[in-house]
PyMOL commands that place a pseudoatom at each C-alpha (Angstrom):
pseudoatom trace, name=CA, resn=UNK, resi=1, chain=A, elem=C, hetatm=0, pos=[-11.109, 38.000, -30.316]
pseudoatom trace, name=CA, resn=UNK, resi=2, chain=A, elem=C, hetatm=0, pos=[-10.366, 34.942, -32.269]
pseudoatom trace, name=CA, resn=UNK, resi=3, chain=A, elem=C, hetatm=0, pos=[-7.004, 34.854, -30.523]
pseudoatom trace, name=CA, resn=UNK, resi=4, chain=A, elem=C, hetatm=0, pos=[-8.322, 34.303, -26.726]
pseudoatom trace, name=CA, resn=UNK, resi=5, chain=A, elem=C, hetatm=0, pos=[-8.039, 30.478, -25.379]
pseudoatom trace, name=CA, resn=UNK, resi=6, chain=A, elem=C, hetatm=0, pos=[-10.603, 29.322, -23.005]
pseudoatom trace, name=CA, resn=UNK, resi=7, chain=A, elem=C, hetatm=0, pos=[-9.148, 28.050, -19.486]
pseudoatom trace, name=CA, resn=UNK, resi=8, chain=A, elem=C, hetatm=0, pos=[-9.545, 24.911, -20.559]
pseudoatom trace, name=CA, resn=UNK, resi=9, chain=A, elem=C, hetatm=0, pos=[-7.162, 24.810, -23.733]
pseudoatom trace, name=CA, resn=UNK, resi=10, chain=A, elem=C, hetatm=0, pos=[-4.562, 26.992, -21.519]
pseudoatom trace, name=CA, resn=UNK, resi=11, chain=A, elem=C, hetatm=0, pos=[-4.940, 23.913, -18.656]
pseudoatom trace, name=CA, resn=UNK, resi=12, chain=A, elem=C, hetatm=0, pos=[-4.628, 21.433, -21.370]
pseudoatom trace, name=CA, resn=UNK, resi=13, chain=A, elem=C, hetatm=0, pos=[-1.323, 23.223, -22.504]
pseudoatom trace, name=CA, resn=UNK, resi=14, chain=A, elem=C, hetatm=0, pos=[-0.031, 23.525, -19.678]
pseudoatom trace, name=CA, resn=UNK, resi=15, chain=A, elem=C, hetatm=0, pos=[-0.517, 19.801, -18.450]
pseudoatom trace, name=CA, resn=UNK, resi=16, chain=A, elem=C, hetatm=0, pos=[1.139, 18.622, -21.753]
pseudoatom trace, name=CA, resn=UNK, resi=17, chain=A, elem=C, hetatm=0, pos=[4.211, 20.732, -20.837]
pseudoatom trace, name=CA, resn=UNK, resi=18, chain=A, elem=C, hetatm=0, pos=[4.225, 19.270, -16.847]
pseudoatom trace, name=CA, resn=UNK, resi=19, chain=A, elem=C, hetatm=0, pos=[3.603, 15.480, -18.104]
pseudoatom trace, name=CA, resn=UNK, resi=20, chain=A, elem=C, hetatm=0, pos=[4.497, 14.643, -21.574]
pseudoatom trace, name=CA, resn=UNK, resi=21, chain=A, elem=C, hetatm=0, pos=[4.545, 10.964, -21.158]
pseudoatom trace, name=CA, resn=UNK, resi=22, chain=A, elem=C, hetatm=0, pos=[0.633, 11.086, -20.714]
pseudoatom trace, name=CA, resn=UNK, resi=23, chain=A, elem=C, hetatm=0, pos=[0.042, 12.096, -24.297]
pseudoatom trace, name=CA, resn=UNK, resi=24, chain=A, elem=C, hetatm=0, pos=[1.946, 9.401, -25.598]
pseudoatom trace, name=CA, resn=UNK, resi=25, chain=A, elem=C, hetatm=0, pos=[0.177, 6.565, -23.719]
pseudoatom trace, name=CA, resn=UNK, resi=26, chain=A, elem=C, hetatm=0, pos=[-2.259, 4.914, -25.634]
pseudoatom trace, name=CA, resn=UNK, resi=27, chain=A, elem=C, hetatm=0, pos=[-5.709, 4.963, -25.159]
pseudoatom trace, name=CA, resn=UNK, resi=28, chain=A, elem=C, hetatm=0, pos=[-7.256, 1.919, -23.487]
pseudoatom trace, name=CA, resn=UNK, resi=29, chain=A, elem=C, hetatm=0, pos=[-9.383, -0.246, -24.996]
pseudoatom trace, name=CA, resn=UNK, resi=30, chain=A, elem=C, hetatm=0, pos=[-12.963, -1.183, -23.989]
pseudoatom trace, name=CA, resn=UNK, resi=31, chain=A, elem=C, hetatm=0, pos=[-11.611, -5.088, -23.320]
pseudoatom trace, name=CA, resn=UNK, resi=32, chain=A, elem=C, hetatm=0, pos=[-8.584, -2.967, -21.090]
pseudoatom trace, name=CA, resn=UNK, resi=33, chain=A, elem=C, hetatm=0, pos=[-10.918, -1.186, -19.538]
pseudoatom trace, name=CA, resn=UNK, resi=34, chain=A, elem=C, hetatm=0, pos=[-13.326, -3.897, -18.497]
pseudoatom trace, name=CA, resn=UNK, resi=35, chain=A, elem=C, hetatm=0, pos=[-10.466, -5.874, -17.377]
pseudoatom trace, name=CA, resn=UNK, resi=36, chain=A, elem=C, hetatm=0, pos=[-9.100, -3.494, -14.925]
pseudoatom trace, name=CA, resn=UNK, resi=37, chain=A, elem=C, hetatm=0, pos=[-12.296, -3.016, -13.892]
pseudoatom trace, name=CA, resn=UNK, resi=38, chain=A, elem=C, hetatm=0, pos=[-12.755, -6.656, -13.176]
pseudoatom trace, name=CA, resn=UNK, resi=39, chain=A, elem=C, hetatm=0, pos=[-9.406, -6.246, -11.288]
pseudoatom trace, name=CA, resn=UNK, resi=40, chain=A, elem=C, hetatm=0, pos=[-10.179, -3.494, -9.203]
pseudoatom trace, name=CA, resn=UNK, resi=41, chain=A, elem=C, hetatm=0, pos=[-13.202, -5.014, -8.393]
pseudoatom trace, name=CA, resn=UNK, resi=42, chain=A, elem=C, hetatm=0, pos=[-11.696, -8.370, -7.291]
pseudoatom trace, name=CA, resn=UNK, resi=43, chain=A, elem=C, hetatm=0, pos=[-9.226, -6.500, -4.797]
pseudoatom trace, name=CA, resn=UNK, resi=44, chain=A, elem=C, hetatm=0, pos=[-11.894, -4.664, -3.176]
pseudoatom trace, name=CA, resn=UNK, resi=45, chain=A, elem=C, hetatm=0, pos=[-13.961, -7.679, -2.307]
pseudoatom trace, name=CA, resn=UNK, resi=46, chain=A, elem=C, hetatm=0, pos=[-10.442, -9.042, -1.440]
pseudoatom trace, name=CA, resn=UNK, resi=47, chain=A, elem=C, hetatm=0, pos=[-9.497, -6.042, 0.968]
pseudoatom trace, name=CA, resn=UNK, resi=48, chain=A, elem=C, hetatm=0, pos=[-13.059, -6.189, 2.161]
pseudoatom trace, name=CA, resn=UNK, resi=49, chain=A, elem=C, hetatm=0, pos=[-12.923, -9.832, 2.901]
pseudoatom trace, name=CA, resn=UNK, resi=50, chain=A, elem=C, hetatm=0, pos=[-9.493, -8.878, 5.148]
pseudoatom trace, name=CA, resn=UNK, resi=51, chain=A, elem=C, hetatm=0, pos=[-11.503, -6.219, 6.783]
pseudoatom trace, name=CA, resn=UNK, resi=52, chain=A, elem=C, hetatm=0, pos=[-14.524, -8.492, 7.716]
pseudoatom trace, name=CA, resn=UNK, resi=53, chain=A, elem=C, hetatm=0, pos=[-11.745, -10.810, 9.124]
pseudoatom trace, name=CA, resn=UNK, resi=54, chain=A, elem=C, hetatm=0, pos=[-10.033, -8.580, 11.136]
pseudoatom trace, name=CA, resn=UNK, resi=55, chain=A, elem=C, hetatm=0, pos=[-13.271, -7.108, 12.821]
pseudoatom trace, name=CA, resn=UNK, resi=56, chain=A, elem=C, hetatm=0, pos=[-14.303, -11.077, 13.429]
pseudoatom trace, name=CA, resn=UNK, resi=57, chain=A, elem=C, hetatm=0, pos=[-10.932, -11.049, 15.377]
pseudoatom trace, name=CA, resn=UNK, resi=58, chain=A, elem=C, hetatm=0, pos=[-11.151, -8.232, 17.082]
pseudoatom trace, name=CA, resn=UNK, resi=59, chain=A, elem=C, hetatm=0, pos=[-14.657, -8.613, 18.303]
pseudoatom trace, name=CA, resn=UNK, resi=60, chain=A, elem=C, hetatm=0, pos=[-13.369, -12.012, 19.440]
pseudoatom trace, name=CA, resn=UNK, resi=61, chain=A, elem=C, hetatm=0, pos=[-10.138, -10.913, 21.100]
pseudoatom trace, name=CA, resn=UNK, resi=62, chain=A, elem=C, hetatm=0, pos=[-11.306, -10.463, 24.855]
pseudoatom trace, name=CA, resn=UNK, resi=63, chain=A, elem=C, hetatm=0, pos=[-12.631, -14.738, 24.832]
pseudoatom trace, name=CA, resn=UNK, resi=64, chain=A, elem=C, hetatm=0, pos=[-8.963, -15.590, 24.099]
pseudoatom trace, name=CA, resn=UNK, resi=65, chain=A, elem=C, hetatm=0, pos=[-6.471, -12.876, 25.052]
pseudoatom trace, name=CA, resn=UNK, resi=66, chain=A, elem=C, hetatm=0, pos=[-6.042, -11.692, 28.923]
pseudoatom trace, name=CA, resn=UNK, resi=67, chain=A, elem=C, hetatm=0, pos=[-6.761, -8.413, 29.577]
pseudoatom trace, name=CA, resn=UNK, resi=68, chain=A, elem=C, hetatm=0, pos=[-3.510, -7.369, 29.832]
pseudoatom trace, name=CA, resn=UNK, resi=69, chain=A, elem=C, hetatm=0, pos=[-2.483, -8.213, 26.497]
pseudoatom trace, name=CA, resn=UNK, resi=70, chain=A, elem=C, hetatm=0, pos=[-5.941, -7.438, 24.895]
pseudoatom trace, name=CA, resn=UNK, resi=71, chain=A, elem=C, hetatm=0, pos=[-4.397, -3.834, 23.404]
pseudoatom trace, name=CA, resn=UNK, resi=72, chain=A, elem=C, hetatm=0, pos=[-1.088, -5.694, 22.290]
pseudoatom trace, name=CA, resn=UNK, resi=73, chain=A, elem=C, hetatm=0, pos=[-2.633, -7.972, 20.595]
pseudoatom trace, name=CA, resn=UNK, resi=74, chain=A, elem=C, hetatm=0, pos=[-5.445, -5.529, 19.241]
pseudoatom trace, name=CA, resn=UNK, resi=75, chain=A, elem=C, hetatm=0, pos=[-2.366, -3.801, 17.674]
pseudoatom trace, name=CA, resn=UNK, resi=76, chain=A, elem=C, hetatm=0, pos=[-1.090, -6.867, 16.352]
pseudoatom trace, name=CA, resn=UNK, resi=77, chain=A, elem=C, hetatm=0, pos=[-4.312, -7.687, 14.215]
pseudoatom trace, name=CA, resn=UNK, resi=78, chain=A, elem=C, hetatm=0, pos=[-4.634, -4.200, 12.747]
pseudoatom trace, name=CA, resn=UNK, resi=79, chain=A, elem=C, hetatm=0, pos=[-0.805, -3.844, 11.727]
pseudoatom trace, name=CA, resn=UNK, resi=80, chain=A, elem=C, hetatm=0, pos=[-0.947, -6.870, 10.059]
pseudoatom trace, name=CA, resn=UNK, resi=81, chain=A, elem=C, hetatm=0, pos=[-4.202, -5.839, 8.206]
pseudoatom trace, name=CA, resn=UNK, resi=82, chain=A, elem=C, hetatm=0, pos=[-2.233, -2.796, 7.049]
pseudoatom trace, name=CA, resn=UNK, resi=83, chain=A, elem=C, hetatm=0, pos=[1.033, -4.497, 5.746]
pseudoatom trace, name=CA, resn=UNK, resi=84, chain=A, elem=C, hetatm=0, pos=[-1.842, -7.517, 4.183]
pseudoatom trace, name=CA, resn=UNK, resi=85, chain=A, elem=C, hetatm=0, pos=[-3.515, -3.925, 2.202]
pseudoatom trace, name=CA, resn=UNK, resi=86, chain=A, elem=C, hetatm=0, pos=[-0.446, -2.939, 1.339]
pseudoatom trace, name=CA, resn=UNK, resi=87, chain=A, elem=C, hetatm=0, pos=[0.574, -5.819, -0.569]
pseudoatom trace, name=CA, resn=UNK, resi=88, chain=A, elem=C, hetatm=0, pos=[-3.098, -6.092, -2.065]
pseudoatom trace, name=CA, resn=UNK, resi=89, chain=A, elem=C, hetatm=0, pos=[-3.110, -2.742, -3.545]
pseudoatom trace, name=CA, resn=UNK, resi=90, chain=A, elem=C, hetatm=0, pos=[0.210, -3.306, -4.845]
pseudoatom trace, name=CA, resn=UNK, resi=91, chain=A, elem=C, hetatm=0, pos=[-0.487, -6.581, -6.207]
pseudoatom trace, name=CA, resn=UNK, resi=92, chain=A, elem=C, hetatm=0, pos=[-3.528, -4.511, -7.785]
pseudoatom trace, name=CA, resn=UNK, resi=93, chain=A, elem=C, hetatm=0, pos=[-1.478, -1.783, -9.197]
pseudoatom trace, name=CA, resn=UNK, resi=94, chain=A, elem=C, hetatm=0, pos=[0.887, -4.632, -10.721]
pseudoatom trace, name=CA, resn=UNK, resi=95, chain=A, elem=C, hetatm=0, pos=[-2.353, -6.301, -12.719]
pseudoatom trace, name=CA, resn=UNK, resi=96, chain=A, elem=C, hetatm=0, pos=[-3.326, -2.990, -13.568]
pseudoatom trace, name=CA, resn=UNK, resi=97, chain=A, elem=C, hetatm=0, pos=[-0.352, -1.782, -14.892]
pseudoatom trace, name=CA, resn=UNK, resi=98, chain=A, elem=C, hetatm=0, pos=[0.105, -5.853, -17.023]
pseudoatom trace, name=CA, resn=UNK, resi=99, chain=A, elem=C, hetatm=0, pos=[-3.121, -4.720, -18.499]
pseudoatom trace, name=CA, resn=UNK, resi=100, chain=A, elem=C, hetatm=0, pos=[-2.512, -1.103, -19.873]
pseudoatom trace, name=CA, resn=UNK, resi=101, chain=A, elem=C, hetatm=0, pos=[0.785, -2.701, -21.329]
pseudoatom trace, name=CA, resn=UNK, resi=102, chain=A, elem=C, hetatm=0, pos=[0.904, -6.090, -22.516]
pseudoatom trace, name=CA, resn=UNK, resi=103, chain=A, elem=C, hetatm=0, pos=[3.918, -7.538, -23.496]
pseudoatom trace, name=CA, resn=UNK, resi=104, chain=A, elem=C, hetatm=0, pos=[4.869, -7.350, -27.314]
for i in range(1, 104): cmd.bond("trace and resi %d" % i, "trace and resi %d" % (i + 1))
show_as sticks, trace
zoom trace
C-alpha cells in the first residue's frame, strides 16, 4: 500500500510536467510580497477613483449633452473608462512583474 499517491502528489506531478518554469521561480519574499501588495492596492483605489469619475459624469451627462446625443456620449465616457483600466491593470502587471524580478 506504500506505493499509492494521494490526488494531491499525482496533481502536483502532473502540474510540474504542464508548467516547468513555475518550479524554478523563486519564492517571494515577505518585503516582495508586501510590495505587490502595496501595488495592487494602489491600482484599485486608482481604478476605483476612475470609476467614481465616470459615474460623476454620467449622472451629470443629461445638464450638458442634448438628448439626442445623451447615448453617444454615454458610450463615449464608458469606452474610455475601459481603454483608461486597461492601461491601469497593465501598468499594474508591469510593477508587479519589476518586483518578483529585480534587475541584477
Amino acid at each position: 500500500m506504500s506505493g499509492l499517491k494521494s490526488a494531491w502528489e499525482i496533481s502536483m506531478e502532473k502540474s510540474d510536467k504542464l508548467v516547468p518554469e513555475v518550479k524554478k521561480q523563486k519564492k517571494l519574499t515577505a518585503r516582495q510580497k508586501e510590495r505587490i501588495a502595496e501595488i495592487r492596492k494602489e491600482f484599485k483605489a486608482r481604478i476605483a477613483d476612475k470609476d467614481v469619475t465616470l459615474q460623476h459624469k454620467l449622472n451629470h451627462l443629461a445638464e450638458r449633452t442634448p438628448p439626442e446625443q445623451l447615448e453617444m456620449e454615454s458610450e463615449k465616457l464608458k469606452q474610455e473608462f475601459v481603454e483608461e483600466k486597461e492601461q491601469l491593470e497593465k501598468e499594474l502587471e508591469s510593477q508587479v512583474e519589476a518586483v518578483r524580478k529585480p534587475s541584477p
